[in-house]
C-alpha positions in Angstrom: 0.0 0.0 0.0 1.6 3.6 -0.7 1.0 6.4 1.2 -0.7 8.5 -2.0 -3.3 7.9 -4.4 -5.6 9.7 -6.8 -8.2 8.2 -5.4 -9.6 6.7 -2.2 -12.9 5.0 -2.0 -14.5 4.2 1.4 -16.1 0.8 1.4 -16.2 -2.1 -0.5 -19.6 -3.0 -1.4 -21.2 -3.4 -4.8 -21.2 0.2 -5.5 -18.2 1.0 -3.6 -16.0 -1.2 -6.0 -18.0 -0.5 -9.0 -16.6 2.9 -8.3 -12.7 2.0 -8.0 -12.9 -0.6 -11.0 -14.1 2.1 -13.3 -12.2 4.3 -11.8 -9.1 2.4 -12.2 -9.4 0.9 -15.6 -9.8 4.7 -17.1 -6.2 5.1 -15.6 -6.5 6.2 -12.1 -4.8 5.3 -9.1 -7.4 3.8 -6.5 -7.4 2.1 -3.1 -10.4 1.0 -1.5 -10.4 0.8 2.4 -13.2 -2.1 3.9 -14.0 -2.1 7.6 -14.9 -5.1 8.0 -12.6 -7.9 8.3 -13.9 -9.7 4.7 -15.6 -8.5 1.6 -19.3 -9.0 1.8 -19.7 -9.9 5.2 -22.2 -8.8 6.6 -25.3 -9.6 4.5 -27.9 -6.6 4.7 -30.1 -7.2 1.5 -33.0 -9.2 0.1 -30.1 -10.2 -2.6 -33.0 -10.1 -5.3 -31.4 -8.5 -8.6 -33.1 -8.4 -12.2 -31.1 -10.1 -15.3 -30.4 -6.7 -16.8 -29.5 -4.8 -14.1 -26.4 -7.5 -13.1 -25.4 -8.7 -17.0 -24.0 -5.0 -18.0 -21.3 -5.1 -15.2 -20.7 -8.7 -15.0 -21.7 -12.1 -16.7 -24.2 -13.9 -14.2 -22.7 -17.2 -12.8 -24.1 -19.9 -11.0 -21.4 -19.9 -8.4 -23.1 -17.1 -7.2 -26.5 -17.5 -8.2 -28.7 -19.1 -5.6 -32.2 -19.0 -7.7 -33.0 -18.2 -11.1 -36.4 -15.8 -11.1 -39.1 -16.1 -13.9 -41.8 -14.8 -11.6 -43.2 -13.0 -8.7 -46.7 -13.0 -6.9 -47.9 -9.9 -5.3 -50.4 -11.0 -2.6 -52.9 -9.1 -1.6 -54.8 -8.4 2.3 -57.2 -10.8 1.8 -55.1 -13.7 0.0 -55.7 -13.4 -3.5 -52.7 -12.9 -5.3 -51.8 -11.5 -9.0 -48.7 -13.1 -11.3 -47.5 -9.8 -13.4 -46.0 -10.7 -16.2 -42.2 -10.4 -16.3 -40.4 -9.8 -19.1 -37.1 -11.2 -18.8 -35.7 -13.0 -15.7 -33.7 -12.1 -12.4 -31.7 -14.0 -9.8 -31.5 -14.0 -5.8 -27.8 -13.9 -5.1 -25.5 -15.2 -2.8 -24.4 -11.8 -1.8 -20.9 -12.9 -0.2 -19.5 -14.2 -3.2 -21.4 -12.2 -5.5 -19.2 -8.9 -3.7 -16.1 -10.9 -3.9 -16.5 -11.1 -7.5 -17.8 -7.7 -8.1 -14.7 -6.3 -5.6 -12.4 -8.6 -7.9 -13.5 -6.7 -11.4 -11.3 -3.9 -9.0 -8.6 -5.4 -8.6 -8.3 -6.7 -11.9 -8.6 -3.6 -13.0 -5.9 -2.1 -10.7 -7.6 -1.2 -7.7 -5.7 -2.0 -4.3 -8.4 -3.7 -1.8 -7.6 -3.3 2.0 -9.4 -5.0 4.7 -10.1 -4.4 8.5 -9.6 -0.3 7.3 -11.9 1.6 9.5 -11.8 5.5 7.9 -12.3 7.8 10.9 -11.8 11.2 9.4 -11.2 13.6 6.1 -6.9 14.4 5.8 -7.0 18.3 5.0 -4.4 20.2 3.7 -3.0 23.5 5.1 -5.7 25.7 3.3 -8.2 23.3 4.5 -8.9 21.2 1.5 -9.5 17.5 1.3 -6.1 15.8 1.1 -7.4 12.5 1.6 -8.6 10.1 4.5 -7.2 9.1 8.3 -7.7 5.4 8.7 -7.1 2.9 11.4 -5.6 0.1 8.8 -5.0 -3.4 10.9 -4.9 -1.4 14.2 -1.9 0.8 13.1 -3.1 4.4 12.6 -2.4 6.2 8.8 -2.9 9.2 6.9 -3.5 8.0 3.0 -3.3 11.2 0.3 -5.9 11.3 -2.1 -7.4 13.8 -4.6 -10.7 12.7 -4.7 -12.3 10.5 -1.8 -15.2 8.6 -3.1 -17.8 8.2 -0.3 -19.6 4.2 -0.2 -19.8 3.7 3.7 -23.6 3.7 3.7 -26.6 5.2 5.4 -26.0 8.5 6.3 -22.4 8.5 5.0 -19.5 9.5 7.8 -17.2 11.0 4.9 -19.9 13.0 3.1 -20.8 14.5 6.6 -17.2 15.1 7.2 -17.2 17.1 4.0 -20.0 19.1 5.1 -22.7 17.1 2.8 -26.3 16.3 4.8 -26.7 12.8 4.4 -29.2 12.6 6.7 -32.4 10.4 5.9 -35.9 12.0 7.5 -37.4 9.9 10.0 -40.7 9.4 7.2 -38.5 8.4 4.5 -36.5 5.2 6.6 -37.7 1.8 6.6 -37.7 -0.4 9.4 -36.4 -3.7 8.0 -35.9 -7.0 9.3 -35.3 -10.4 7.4 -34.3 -13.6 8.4 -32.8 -16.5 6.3 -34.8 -19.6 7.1 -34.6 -23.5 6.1 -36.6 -26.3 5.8 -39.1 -24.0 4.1 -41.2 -25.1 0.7 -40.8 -22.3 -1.9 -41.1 -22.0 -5.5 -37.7 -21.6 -6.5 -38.7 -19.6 -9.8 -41.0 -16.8 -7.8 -40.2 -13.9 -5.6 -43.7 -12.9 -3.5 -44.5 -10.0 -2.2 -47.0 -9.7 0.8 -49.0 -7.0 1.4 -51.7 -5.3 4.2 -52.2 -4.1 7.4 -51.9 -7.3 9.4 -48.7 -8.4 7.7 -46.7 -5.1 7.1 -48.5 -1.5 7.3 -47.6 0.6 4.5 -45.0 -1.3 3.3 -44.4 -5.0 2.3 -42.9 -8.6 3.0 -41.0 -10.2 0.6 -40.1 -14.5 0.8 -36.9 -14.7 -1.6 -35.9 -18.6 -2.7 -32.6 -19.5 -2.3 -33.1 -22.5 -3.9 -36.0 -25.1 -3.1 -35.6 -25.5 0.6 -34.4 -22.0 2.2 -35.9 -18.5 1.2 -34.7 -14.8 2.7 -38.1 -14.2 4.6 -37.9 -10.5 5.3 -39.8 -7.0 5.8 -40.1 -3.0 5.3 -42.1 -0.9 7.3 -42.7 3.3 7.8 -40.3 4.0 11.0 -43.7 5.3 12.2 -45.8 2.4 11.9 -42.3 0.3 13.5 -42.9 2.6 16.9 -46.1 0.7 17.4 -45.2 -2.4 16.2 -41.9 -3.8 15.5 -41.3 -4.9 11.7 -39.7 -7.8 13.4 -42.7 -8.7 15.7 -44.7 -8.2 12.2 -41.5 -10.8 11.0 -42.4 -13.3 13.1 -45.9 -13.7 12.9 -45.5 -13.9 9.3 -42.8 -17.2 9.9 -44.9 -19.0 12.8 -48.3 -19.3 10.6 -46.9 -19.5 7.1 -43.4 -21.5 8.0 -44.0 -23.1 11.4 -41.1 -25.7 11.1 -38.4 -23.5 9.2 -34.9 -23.0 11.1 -33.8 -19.9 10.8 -30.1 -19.5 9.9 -29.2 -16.0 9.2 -31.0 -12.4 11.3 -30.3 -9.1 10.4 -32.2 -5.6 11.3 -31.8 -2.1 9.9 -32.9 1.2 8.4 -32.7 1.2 4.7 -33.3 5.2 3.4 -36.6 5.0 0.7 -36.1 8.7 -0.1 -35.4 10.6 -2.9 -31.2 11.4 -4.0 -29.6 13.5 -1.5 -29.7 16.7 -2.6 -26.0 16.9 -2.9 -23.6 13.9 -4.1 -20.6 15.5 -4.8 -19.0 18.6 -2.6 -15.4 19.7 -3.3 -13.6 16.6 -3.7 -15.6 13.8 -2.0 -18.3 12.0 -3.9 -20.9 9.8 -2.8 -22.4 6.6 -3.9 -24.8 4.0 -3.2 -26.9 3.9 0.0 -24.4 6.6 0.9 -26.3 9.0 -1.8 -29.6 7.6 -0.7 -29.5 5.8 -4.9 -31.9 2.8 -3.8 -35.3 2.7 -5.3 -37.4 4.7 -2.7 -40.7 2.2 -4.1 -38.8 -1.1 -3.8 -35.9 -0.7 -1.5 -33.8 -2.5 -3.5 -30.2 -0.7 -4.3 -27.7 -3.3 -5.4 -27.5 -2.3 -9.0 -28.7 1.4 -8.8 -25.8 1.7 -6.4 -23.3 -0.1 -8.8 -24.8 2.4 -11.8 -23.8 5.4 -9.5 -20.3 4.4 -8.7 -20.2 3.4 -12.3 -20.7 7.2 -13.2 -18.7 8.2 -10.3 -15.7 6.2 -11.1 -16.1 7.5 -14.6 -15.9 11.2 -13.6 -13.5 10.9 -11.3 -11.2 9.6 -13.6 -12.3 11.9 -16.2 -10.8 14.6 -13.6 -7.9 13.0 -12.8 -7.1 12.7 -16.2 -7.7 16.5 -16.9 -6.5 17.5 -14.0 -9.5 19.1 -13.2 -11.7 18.6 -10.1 -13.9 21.0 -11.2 -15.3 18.0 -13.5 -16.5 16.3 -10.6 -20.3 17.9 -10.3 -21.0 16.2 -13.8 -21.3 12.8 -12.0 -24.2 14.2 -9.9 -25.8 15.5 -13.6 -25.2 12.2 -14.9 -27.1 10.0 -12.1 -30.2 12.0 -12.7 -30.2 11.4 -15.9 -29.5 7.7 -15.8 -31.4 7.1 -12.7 -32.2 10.0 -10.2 -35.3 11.1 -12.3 -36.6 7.9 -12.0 -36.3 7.5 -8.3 -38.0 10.7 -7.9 -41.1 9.3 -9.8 -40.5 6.1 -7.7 -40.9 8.3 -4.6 -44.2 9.6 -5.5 -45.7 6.5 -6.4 -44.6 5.0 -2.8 -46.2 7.6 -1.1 -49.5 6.9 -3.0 -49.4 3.0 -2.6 -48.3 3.7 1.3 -51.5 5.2 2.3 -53.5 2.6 0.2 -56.3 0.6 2.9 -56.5 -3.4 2.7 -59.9 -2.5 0.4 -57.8 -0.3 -2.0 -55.2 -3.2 -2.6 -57.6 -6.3 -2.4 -59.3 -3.8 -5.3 -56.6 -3.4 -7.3 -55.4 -7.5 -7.4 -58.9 -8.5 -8.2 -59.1 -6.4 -10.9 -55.4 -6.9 -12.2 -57.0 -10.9 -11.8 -59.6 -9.5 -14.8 -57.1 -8.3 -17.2 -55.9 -11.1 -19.4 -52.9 -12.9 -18.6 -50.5 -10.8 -21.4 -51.9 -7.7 -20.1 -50.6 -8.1 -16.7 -48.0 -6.2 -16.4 -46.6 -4.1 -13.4 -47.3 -1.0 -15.2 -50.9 -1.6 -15.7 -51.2 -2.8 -12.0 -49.6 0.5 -11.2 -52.4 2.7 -13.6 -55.0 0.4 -12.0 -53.7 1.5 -8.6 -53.5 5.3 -9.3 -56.6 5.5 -11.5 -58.0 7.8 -8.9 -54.8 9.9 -9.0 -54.6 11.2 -12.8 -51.5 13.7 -12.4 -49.4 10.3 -11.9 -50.4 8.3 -14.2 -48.2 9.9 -17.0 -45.1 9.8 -14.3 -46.0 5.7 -14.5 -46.1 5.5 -17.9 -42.7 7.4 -18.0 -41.4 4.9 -16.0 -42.6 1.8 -17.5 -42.2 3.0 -21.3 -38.6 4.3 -20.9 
């Protein structure tokens, strides 16, 4: 490891090394720093990617595929349940591997990987401009130079509040999350399903992921303000006793995931953020895997773009380019979720019954979605923005 580089990314997740691979094979100098003690570890995701979304950074492989995904089943208050049709296929992953790879690409590419690297503050120069990153790096402290520090250390980002950025999440836009990994469970091994209603998850959803025909990730979202009355992992486990009363549950995690708009600001003098870090995950879905490997994509791009020209003053076109790859999107995304939030278990057993009418090649999430906000004209062209693009 030297002591100088053009660039320093903080954190070694999917978007995290998305950013230093792209960053490194247009030429520039990159280290990433990892806190943790192993790439991957620990799991915080559903692990639920589409086809598309993983095949333009890396070619899917079974190694790290635990299902295949033809369909999903949205299920509504009352039990009835709709089959969308899905164009095209996704896979549940086995997220510890599937970073490895991704982290790999990186180094392949030139990017220096460190582990057990805990980033504890911004290095600043003598006229007070970012110089680079102080690190505790295998318990020895260090001061690493960098021109550009590229911000993927998660919810409400450390280094982008260090740089003066407001990372903050609002308490309305957080979801309480919870999901377990269970076995000995019976799942179709080709469906994702989605659970929806009061009694199972208020204004948000459950999801049961396969991870191949006898374990599933078994998890749920909930508004922070519906979790102060009930827990999302009280909901959790009411959901596994009645509909998997014999599964072993191997894996537990809890958290906040941010289901909000793009921060404001991405990119401040020289420090750039991506992934959960820029609040880039779908604010309907929750789902950021590949939106956050899209933004350190453009991030990684840019930065080397500026390193090249030797121009930091480059660096505000990565926030231009997320919006117009992704960010306006999300917006839309955020105004559909806070129509569907407020939705009563009538509203939604309405809409699957008469999604259940339409025939079977008309089903399509977009026409669920028109069905849903039928009431709500000024969105329906936002949703057939969405779903055309």
């Amino acid at each position: 490891m030297k002591t100088s580089y053009d660039i320093v990314v903080v954190g070694a997740g999917p978007a995290g090394s998305t950013a230093a691979r792209y960053a490194a094979e247009h030429g520039a100098s990159v280290l990433v720093l990892e806190k943790d003690r192993d790439v991957g570890y620990p799991v915080r995701c559903g692990e639920a990617v589409s086809h598309e979304g993983v095949a333009q950074f890396i070619e899917p492989d079974p190694r790290w595929i635990a299902s295949t995904v033809t369909k999903f089943r949205l299920v509504a208050p009352n039990g009835h349940s709709v089959v969308p049709r899905l164009d095209g296929k996704g896979y549940v992953l086995e997220r510890r591997l599937f970073d490895v790879e991704i982290a790999k690409l990186a180094a392949r590419n030139g990017a220096e990987i460190v582990t057990k690297a805990y980033a504890y503050d911004l290095l600043r120069d003598g006229s007070g401009n970012i110089a680079g990153v102080r690190a505790v790096i295998k318990d020895q402290q260090a001061e690493i130079g960098a021109r550009i520090v590229i911000a993927a250390d998660g919810v409400e980002s450390r280094v982008g509040k260090w740089a003066g950025i407001d990372t903050t999440c609002h308490i309305r836009d957080m979801e309480s999350c919870a999901q377990v990994t269970l076995s000995n469970v019976r799942v179709d091994v080709d469906t994702l399903d989605f659970y929806f209603g009061d009694d199972v998850s208020p204004g948000g959803y459950l999801w049961v992921f396969p991870k191949g025909h006898d374990t599933a990730n078994v998890g749920i979202g909930i508004n922070v303000e519906e979790a102060k009355k009930k827990s999302a992992i009280r909901y959790l486990e009411e959901f596994i006793d009645k509909t998997f009363p014999h599964a072993a549950m191997v894996t537990r995690i809890a958290g906040g995931v941010p289901c909000a708009t793009t921060c404001e600001e991405i990119v401040r003098d020289s420090v750039m953020l991506v992934g959960d870090a820029a609040h880039q995950v779908n604010p309907m879905s929750g789902g950021g895997i590949i939106s956050g490997m899209i933004g350190g994509m453009l991030a990684g791009q840019v930065a080397a773009e500026a390193i090249r020209e030797n121009d930091l003053r480059m660096l505000p076109e990565y926030q231009k380019r997320w919006q117009k790859r992704l960010g306006w999107r999300h917006d839309v995304f955020y105004n559909i979720k806070e129509a569907v939030a407020s939705f009563s278990d009538e509203t939604l057993n309405g809409i699957c019954d008469s999604a259940l009418k339409l025939p079977e090649d008309k089903r399509t999430l977009g026409a669920i979605f028109r069905t849903a906000l039928w009431n709500q004209p000024s969105m329906l062209l936002d949703v057939a923005k969405v779903f055309v693009s």
